[in-house]
PDB file of N, CA, C and O in Angstrom:
ATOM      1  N   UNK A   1      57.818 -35.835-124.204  1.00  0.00           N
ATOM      2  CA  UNK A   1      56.850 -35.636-123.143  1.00  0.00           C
ATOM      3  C   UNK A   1      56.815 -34.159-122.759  1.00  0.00           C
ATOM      4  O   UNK A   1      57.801 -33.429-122.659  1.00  0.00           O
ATOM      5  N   UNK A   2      55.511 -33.814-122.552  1.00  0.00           N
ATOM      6  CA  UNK A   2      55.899 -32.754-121.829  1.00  0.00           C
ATOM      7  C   UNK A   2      54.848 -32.629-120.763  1.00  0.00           C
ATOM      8  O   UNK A   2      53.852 -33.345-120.661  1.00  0.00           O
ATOM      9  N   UNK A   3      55.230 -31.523-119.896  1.00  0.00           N
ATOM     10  CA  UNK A   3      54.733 -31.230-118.441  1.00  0.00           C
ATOM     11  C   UNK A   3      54.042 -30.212-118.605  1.00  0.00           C
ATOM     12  O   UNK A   3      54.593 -29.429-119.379  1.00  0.00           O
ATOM     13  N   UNK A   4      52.621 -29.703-118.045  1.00  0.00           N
ATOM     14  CA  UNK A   4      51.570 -28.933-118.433  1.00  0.00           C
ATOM     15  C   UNK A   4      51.333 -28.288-116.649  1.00  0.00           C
ATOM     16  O   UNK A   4      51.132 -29.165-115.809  1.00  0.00           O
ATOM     17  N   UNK A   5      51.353 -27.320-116.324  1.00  0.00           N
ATOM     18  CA  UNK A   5      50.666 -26.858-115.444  1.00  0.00           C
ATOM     19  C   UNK A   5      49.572 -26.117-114.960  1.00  0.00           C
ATOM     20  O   UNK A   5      49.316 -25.536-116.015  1.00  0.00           O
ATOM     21  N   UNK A   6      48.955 -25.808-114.378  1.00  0.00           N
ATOM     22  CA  UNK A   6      47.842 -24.528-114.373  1.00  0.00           C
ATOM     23  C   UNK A   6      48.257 -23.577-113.780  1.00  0.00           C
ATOM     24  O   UNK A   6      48.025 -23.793-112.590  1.00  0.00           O
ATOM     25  N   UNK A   7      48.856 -22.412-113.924  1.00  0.00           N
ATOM     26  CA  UNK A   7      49.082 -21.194-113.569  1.00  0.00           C
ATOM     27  C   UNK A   7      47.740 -20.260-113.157  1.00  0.00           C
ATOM     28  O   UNK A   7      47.795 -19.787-112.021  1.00  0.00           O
ATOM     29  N   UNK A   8      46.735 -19.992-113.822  1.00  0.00           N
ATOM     30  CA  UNK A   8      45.846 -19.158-113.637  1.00  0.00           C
ATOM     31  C   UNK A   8      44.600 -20.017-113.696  1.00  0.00           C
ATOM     32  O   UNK A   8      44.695 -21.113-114.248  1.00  0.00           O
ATOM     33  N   UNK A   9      43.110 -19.526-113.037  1.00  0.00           N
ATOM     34  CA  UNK A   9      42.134 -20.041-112.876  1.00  0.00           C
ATOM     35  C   UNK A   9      41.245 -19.662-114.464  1.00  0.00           C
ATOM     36  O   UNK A   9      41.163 -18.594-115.071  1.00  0.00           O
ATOM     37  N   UNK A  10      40.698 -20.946-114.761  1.00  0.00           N
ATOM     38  CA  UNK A  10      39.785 -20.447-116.264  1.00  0.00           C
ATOM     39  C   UNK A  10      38.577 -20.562-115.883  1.00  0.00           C
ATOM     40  O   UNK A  10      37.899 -21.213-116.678  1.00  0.00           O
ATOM     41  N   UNK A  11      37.643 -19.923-114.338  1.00  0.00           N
ATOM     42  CA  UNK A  11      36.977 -19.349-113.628  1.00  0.00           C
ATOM     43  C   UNK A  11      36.053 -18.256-114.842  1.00  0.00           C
ATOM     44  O   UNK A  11      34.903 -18.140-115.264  1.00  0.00           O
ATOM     45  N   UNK A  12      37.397 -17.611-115.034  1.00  0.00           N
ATOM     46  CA  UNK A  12      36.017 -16.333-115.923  1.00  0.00           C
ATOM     47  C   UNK A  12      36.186 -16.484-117.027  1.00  0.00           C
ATOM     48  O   UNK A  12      36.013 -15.423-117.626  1.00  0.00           O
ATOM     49  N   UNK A  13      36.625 -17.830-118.089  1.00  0.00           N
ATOM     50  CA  UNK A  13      36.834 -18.017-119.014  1.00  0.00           C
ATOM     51  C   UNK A  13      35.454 -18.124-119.795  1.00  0.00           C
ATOM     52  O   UNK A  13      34.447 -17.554-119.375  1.00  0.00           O
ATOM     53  N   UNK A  14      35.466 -18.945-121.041  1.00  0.00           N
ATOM     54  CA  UNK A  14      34.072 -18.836-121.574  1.00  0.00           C
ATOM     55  C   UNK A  14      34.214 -20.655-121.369  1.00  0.00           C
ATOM     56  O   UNK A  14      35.250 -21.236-121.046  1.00  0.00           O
ATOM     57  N   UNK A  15      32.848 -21.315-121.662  1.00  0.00           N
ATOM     58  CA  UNK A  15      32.781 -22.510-120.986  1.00  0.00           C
ATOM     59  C   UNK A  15      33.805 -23.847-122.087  1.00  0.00           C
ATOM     60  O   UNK A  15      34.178 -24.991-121.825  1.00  0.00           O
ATOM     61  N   UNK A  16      33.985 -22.803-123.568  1.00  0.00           N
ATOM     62  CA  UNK A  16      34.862 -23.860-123.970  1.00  0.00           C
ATOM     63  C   UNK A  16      36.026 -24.124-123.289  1.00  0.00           C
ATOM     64  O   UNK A  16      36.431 -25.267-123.076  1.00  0.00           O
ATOM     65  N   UNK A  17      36.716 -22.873-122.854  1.00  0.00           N
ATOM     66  CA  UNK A  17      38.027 -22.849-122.451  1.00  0.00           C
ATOM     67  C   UNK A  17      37.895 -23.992-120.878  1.00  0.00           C
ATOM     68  O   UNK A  17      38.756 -24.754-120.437  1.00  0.00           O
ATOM     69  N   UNK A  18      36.820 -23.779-120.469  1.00  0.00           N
ATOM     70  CA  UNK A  18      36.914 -24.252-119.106  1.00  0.00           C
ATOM     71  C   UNK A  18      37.128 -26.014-119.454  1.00  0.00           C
ATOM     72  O   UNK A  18      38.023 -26.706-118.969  1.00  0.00           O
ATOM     73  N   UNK A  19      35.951 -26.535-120.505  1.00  0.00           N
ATOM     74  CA  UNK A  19      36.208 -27.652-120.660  1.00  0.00           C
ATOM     75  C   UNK A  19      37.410 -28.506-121.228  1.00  0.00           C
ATOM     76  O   UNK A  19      37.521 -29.729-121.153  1.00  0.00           O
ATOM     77  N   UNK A  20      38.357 -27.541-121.857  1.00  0.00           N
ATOM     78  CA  UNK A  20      39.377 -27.680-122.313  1.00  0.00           C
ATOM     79  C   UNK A  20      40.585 -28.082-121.223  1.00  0.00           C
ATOM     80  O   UNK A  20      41.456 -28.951-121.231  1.00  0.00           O
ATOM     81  N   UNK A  21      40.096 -26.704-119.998  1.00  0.00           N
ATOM     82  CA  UNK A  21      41.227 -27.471-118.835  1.00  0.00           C
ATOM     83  C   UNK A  21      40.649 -28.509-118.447  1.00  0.00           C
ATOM     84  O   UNK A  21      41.471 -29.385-118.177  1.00  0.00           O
ATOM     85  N   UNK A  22      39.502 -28.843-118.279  1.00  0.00           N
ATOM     86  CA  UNK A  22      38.966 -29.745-117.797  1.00  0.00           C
ATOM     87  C   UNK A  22      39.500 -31.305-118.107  1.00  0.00           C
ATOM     88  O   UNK A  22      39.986 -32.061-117.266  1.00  0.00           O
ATOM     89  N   UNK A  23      39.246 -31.653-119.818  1.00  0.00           N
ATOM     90  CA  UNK A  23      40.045 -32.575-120.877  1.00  0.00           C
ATOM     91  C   UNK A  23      41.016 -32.867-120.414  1.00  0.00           C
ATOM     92  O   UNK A  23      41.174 -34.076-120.248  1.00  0.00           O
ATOM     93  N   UNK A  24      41.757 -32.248-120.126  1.00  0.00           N
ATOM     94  CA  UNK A  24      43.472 -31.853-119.788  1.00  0.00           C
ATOM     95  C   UNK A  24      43.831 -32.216-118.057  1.00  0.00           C
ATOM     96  O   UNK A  24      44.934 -32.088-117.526  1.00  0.00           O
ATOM     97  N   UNK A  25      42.533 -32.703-117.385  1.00  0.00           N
ATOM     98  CA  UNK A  25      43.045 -33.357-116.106  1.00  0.00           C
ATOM     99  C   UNK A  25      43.649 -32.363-114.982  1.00  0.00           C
ATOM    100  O   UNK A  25      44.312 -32.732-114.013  1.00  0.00           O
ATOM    101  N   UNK A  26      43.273 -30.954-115.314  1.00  0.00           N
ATOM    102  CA  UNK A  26      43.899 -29.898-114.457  1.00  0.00           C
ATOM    103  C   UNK A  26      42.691 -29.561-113.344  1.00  0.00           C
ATOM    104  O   UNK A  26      41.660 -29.354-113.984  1.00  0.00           O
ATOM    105  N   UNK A  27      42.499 -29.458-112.174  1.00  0.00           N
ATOM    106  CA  UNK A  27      41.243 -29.307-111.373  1.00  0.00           C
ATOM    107  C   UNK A  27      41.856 -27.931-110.668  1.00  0.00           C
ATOM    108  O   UNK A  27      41.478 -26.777-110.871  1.00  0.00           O
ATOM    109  N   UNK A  28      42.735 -28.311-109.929  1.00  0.00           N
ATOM    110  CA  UNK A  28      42.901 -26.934-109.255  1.00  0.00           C
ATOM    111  C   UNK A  28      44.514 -26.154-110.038  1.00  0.00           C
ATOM    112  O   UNK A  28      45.211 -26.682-110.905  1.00  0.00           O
ATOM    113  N   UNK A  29      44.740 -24.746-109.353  1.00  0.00           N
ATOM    114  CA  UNK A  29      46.088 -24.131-109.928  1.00  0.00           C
ATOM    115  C   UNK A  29      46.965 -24.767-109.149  1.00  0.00           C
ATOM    116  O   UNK A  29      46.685 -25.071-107.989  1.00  0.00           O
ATOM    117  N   UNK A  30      48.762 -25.182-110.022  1.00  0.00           N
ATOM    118  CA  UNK A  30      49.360 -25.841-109.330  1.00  0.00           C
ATOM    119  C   UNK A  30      49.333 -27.511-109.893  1.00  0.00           C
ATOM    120  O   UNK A  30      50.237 -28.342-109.803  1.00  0.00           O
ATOM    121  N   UNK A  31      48.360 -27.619-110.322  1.00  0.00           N
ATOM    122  CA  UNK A  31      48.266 -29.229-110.833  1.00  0.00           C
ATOM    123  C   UNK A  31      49.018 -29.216-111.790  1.00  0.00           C
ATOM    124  O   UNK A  31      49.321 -28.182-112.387  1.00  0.00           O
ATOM    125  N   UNK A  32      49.384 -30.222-112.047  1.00  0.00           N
ATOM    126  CA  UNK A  32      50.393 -30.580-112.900  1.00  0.00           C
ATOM    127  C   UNK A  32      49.733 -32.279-113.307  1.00  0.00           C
ATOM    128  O   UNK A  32      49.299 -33.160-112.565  1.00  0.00           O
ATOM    129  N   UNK A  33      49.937 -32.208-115.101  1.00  0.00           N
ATOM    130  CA  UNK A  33      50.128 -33.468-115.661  1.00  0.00           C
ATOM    131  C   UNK A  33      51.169 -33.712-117.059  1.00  0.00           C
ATOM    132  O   UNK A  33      51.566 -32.771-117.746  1.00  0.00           O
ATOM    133  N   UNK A  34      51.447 -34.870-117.269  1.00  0.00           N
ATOM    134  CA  UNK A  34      52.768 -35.082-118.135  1.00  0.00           C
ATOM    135  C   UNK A  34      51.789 -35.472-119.436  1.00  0.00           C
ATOM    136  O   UNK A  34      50.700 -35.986-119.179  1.00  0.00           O
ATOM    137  N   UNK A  35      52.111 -35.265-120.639  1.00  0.00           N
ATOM    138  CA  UNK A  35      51.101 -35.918-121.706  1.00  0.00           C
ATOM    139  C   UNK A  35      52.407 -35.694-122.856  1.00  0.00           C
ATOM    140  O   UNK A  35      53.287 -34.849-123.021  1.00  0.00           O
ATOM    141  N   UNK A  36      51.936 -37.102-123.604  1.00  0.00           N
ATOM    142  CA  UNK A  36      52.607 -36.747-124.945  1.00  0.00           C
ATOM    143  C   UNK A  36      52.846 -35.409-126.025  1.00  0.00           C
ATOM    144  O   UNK A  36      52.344 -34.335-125.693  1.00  0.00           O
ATOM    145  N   UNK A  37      53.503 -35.482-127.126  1.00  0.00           N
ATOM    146  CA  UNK A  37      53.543 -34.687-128.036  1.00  0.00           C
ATOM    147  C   UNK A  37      52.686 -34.954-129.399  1.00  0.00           C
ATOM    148  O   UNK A  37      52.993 -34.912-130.590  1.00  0.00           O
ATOM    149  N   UNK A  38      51.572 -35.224-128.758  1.00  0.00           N
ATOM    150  CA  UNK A  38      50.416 -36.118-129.851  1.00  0.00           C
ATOM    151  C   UNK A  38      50.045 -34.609-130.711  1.00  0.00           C
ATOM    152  O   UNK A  38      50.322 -33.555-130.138  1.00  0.00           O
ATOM    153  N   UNK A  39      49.406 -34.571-132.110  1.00  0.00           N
ATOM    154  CA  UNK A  39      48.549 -33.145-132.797  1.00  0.00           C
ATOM    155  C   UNK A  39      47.444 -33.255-131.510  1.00  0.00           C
ATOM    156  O   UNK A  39      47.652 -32.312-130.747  1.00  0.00           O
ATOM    157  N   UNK A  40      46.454 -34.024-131.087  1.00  0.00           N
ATOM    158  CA  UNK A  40      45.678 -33.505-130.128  1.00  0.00           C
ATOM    159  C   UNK A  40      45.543 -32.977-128.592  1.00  0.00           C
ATOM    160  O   UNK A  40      44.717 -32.212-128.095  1.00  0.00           O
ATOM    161  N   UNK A  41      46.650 -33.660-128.022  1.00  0.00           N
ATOM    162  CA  UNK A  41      46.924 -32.493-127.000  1.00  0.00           C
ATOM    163  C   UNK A  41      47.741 -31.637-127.280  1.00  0.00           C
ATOM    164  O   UNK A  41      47.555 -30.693-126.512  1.00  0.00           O
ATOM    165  N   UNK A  42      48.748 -31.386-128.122  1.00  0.00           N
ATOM    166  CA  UNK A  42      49.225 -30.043-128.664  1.00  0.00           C
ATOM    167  C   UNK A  42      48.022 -28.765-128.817  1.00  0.00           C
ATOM    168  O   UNK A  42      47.985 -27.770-128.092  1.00  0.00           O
ATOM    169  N   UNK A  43      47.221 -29.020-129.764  1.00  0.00           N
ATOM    170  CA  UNK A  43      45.659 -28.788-129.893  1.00  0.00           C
ATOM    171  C   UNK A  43      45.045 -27.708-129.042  1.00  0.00           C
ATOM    172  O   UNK A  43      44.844 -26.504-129.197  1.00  0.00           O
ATOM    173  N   UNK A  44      44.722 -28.989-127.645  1.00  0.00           N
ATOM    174  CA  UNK A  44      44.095 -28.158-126.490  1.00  0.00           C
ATOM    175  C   UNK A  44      45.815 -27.608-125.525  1.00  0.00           C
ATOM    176  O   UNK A  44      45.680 -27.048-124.437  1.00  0.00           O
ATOM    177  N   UNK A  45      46.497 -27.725-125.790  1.00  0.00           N
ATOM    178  CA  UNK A  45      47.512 -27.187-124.576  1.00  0.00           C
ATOM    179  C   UNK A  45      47.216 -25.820-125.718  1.00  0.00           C
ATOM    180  O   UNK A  45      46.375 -24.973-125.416  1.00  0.00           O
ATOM    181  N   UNK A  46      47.937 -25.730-126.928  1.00  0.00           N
ATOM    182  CA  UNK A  46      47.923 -24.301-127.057  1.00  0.00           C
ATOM    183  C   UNK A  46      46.611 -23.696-127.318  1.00  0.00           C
ATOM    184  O   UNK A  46      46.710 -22.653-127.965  1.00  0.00           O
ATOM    185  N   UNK A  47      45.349 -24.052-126.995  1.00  0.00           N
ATOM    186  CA  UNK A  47      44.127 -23.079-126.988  1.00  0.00           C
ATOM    187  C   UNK A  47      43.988 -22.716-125.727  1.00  0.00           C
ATOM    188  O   UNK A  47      43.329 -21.706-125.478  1.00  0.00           O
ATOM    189  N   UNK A  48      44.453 -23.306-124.917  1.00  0.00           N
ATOM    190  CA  UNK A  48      44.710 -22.431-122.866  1.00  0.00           C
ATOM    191  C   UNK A  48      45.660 -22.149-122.841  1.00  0.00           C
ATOM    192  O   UNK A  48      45.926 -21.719-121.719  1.00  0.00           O
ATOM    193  N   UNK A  49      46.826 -22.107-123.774  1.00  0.00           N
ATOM    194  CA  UNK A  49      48.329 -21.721-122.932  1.00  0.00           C
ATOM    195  C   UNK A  49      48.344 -20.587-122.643  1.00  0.00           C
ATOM    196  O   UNK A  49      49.462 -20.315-122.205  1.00  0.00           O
ATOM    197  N   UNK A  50      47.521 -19.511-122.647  1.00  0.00           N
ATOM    198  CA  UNK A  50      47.966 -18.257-121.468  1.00  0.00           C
ATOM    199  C   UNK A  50      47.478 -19.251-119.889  1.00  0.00           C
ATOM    200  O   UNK A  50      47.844 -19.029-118.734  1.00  0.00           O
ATOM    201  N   UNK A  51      46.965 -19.860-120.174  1.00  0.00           N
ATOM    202  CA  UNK A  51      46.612 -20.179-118.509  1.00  0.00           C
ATOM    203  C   UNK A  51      47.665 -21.385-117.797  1.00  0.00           C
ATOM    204  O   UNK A  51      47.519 -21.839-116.662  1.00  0.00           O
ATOM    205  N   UNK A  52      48.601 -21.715-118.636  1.00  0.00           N
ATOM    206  CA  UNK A  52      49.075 -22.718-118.615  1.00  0.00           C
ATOM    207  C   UNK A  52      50.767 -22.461-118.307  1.00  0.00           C
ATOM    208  O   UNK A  52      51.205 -21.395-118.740  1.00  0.00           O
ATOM    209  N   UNK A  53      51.706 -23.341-117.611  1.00  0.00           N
ATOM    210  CA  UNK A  53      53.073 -23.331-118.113  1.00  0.00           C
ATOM    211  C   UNK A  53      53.010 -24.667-118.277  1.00  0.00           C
ATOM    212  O   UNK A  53      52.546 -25.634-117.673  1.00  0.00           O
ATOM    213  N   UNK A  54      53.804 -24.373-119.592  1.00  0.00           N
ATOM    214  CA  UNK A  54      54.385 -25.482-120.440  1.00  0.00           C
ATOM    215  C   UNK A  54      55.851 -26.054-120.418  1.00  0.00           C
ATOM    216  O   UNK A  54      56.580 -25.063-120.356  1.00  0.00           O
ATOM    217  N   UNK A  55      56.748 -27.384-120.444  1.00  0.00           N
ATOM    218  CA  UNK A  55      57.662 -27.611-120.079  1.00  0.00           C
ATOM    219  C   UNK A  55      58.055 -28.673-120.559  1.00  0.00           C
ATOM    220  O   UNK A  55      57.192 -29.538-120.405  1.00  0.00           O
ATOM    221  N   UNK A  56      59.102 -29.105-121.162  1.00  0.00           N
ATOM    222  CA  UNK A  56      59.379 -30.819-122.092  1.00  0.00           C
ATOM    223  C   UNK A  56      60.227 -30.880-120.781  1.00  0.00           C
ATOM    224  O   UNK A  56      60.890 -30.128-120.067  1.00  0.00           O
ATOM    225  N   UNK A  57      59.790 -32.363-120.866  1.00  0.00           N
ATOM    226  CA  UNK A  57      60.674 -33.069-120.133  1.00  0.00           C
ATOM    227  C   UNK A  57      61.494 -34.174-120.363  1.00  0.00           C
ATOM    228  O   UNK A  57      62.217 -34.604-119.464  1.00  0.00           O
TER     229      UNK A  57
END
């Protein structure tokens, strides 16, 4: 498992990136969700992980 957070706003991102946090259940900075170690959220976690902290739990 791991734990996904939003660190930074993807505000001035381009609109893929935005929909990507979006996918990912993150609305505001500070949110936090737990998701498997599936190839597809691996996928989208590392195409935002500058905006992101990442964390196994």
């Amino acid at each position: 498992m791991i734990k996904v957070t939003l660190i930074k706003s993807p505000s001035n991102e381009v609109k893929s990136v935005k929909a990507t946090v979006a996918a990912l259940g993150l609305k505001k900075i500070r949110s936090t969700k737990t998701f498997e170690e599936t190839p597809a959220n691996m996928g989208q976690i590392n195409k935002v992980a500058y905006l992101l902290k990442v964390e196994k739990v």
